[in-house]
C-alpha positions in Angstrom: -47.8 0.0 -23.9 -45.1 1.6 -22.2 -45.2 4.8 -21.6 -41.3 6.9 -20.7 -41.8 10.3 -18.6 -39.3 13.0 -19.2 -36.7 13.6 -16.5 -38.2 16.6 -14.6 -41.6 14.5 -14.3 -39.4 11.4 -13.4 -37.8 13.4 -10.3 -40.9 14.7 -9.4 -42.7 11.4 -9.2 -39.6 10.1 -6.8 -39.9 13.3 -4.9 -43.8 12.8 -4.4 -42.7 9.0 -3.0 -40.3 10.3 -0.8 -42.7 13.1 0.8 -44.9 10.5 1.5 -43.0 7.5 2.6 -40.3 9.5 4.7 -40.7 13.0 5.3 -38.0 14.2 7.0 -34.8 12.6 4.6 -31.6 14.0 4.7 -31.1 13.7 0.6 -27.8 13.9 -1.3 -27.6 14.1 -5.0 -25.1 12.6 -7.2 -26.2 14.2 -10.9 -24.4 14.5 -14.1 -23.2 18.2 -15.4 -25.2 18.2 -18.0 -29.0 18.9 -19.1 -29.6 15.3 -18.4 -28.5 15.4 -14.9 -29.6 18.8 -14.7 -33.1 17.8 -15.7 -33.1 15.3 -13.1 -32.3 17.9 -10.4 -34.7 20.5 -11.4 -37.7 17.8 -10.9 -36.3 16.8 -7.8 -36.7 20.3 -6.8 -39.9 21.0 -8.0 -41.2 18.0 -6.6 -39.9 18.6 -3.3 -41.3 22.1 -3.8 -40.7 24.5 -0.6 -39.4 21.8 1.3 -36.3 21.7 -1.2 -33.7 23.6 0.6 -34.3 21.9 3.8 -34.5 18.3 2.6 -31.5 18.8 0.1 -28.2 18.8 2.0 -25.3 18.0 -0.6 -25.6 18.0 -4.6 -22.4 17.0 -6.4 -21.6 16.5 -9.9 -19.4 14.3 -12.2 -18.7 14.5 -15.7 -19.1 11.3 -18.0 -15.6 11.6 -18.8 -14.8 11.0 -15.1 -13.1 7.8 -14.5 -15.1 6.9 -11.6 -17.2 8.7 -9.1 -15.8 7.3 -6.3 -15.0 10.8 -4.9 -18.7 12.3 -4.9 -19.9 9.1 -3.3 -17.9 9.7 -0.9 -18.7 13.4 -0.3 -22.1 12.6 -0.1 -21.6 9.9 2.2 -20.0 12.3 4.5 -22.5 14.8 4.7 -24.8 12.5 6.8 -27.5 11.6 4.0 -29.8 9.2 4.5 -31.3 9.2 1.3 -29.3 9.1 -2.3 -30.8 10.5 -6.0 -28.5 9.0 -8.4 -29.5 10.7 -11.5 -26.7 9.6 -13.6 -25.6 7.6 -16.8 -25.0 3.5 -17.0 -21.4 3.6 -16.1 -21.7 6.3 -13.3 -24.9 4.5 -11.9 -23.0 1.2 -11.9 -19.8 2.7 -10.2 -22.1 4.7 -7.4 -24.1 1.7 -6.5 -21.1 -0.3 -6.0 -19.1 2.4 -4.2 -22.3 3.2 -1.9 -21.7 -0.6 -0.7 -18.2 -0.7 -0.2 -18.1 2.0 1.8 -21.0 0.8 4.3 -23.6 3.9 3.6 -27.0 2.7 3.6 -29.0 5.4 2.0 -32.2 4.7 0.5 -31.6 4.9 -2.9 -33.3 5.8 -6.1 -32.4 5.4 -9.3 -33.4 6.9 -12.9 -34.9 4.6 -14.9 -32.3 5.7 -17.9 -30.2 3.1 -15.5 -32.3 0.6 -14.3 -31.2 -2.0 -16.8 -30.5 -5.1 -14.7 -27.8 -6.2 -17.7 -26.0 -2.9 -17.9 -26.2 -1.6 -14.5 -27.0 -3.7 -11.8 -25.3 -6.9 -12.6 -21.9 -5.0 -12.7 -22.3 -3.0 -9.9 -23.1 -6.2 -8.3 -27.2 -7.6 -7.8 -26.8 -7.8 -4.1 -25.5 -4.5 -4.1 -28.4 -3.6 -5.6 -31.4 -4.7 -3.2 -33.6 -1.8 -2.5 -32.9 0.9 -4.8 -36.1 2.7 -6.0 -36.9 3.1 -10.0 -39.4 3.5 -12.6 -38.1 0.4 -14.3 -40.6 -0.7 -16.9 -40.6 -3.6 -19.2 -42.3 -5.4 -21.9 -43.7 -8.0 -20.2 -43.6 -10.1 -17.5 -41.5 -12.8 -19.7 -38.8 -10.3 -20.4 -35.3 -12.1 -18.8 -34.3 -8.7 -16.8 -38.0 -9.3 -14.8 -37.4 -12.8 -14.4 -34.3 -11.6 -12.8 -35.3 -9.2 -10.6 -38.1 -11.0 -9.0 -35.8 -14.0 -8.4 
């Protein structure tokens, strides 16, 4: 049975990965301005707990009616992150993935699980655009066609 955690536990789960597997990232957050995005951001810094305000060096938001996001990625980029929270819709998630490529930033990368979908997300910002980004993707079962896709 699958089981879906709300945002804020969602962040707080990536947060909790992140202490532990590198300690001393340089995070920038691209989050929608809304109480999904917002959600998103209040686990992260919950998670992160005192650590937040040093870890956290540049949030910046977009609006789903934005045409792309293009901008923020490249705000972020330029604030020296080495790590990237993309707590944002489908379309958004698609565009920063891709624009994170083209520009040549290499952040580790996590992504919500609302846009994990392989189909919807990942294909069109490009699969081998893709490689690496950190989720809480779950499926059905190990005959589902996105999991056949992502393990190759």
């Amino acid at each position: 049975m699958g089981w879906q955690p709300n945002y804020q536990t969602e962040a707080q789960l990536y947060a909790k990965y992140l202490l532990q597997n590198k300690p001393g990232a340089k995070i920038a957050v691209l989050y929608a301005n809304d109480d999904f995005g917002k959600d998103y951001l209040k686990g992260l810094h919950d998670g992160l707990g005192s650590q937040a305000s040093s870890l956290i060096i540049k949030e910046v938001t977009y609006e789903f009616a934005d045409p792309t996001v293009d901008s923020q990625i490249i705000a972020l980029k330029s604030s020296g992150a080495d790590t990237l929270f993309i707590f944002a819709g489908p379309k958004a998630a698609a565009q920063a993935i891709r624009k994170v490529s083209d520009v040549g930033w290499k952040p580790l990368t996590f992504l919500t699980n609302v846009s994990s979908s392989v189909a919807a997300v990942l294909e069109p910002a490009g699969l081998e655009k893709s490689v690496g980004l950190v989720t809480a993707l779950y499926l059905k079962d190990p005959t589902d066609p996105q999991w056949k896709k992502m393990r190759g």
